[in-house]
C-alpha positions in Angstrom: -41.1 10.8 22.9 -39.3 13.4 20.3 -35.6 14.5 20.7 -34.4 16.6 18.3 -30.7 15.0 18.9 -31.0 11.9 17.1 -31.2 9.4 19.9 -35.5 9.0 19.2 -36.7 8.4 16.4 -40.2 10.6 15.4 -43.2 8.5 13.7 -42.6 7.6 10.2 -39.1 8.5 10.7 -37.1 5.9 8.3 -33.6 5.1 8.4 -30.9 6.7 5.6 -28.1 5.0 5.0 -25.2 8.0 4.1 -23.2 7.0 1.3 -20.0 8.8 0.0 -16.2 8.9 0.4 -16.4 9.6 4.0 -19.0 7.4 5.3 -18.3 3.4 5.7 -20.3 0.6 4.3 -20.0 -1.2 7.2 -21.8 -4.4 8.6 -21.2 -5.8 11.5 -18.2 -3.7 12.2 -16.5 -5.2 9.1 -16.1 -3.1 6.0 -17.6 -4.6 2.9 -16.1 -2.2 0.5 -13.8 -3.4 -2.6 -10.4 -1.7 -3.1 -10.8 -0.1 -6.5 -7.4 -0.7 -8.4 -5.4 2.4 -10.2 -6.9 2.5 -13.4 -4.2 1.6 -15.8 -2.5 3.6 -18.4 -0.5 1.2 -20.7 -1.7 -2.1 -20.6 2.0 -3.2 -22.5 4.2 -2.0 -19.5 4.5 -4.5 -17.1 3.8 -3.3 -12.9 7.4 -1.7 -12.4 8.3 -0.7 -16.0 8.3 3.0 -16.5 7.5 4.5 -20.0 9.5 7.8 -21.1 8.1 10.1 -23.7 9.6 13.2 -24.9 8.3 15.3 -27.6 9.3 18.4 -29.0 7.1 20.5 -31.6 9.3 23.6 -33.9 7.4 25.8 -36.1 8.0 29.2 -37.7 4.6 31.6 -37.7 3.6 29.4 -41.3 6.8 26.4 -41.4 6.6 23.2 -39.3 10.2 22.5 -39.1 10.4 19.8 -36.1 7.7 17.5 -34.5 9.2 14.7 -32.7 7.9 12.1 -30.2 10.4 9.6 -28.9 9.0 6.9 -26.5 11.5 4.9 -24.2 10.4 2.1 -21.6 13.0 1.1 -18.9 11.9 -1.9 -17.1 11.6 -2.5 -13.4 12.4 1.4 -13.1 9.9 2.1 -10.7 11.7 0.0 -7.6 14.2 2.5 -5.8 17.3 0.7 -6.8 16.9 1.5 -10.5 16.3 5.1 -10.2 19.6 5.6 -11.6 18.3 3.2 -15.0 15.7 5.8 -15.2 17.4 8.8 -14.9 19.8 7.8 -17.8 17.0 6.7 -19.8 15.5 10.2 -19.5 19.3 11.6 -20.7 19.1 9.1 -23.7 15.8 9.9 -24.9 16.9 13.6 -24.7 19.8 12.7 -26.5 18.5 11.2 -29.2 15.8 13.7 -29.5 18.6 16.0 -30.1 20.1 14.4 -32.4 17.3 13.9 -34.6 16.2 17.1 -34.3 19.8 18.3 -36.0 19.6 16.4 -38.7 15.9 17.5 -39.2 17.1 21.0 -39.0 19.9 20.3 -41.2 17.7 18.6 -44.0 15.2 21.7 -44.2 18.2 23.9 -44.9 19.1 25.4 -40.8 22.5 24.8 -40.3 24.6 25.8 -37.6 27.8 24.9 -36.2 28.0 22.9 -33.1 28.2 24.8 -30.0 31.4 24.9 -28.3 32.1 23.1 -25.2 31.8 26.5 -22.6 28.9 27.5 -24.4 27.1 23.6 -23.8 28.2 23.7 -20.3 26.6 26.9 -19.5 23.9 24.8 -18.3 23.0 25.3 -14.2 24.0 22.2 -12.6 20.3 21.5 -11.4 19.3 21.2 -14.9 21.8 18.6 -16.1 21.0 15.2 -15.6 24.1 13.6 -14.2 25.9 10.6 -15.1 25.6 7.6 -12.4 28.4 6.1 -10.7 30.4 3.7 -12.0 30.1 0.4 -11.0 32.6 -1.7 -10.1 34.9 0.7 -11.6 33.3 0.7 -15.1 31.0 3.4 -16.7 27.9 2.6 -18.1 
């Protein structure tokens, strides 16, 4: 007998396992698939260590003036309780990348003076990165 709704197979019919990312590789109702691991980035960084980088590229139309890449890692910043180690990181690395930018500026001949303290805090507050709390009544 012939059913055209799967429950009979016709002669010769054979049997095709489907295979993809919806379809289980089951037997016996237990799954014999492997759990495929993220692939890793940096092998140097150990599971909960978070690397910064931050670079920064200046060039005129035929004058490279700035090309900078600062690398940071903060360890164990990827549990929830050392967000806040993170966060500054970020604000040091930026800091620093600053800093060195200045002086690179100031070695190829672009001076300026320092900004003034209204015109550095004309920043929106949702793109400063903000100091944690003290702890214990200290600052970091």
């Amino acid at each position: 007998m012939n059913s055209t709704n799967g429950s009979v197979n016709p002669n010769g019919a054979q049997h095709v396992q489907a295979t993809g990312p919806h379809h289980s590789a089951a037997i016996n109702g237990h799954d014999t698939r492997q759990v495929d691991e993220a692939p890793v980035l940096d092998g140097t960084l150990d599971e909960n260590d978070i690397k910064i980088t931050i670079g920064l590229e200046l060039h005129g139309r035929s004058t490279e003036l700035v090309n900078l890449t600062l690398d940071r890692v903060v360890f164990e910043a990827a549990e929830g309780r050392n967000r806040w180690q993170l966060l500054q990181g970020v604000q040091n690395t930026i800091n620093e990348l600053r800093r060195a930018t200045a002086y690179k500026l100031k070695k190829k001949g672009i001076n300026e003076d320092t900004p003034s303290a209204s015109e550095a805090s004309d920043f929106p507050d949702e793109l400063r990165i903000h100091e944690p709390p003290p702890v214990n009544g200290s600052s970091l």
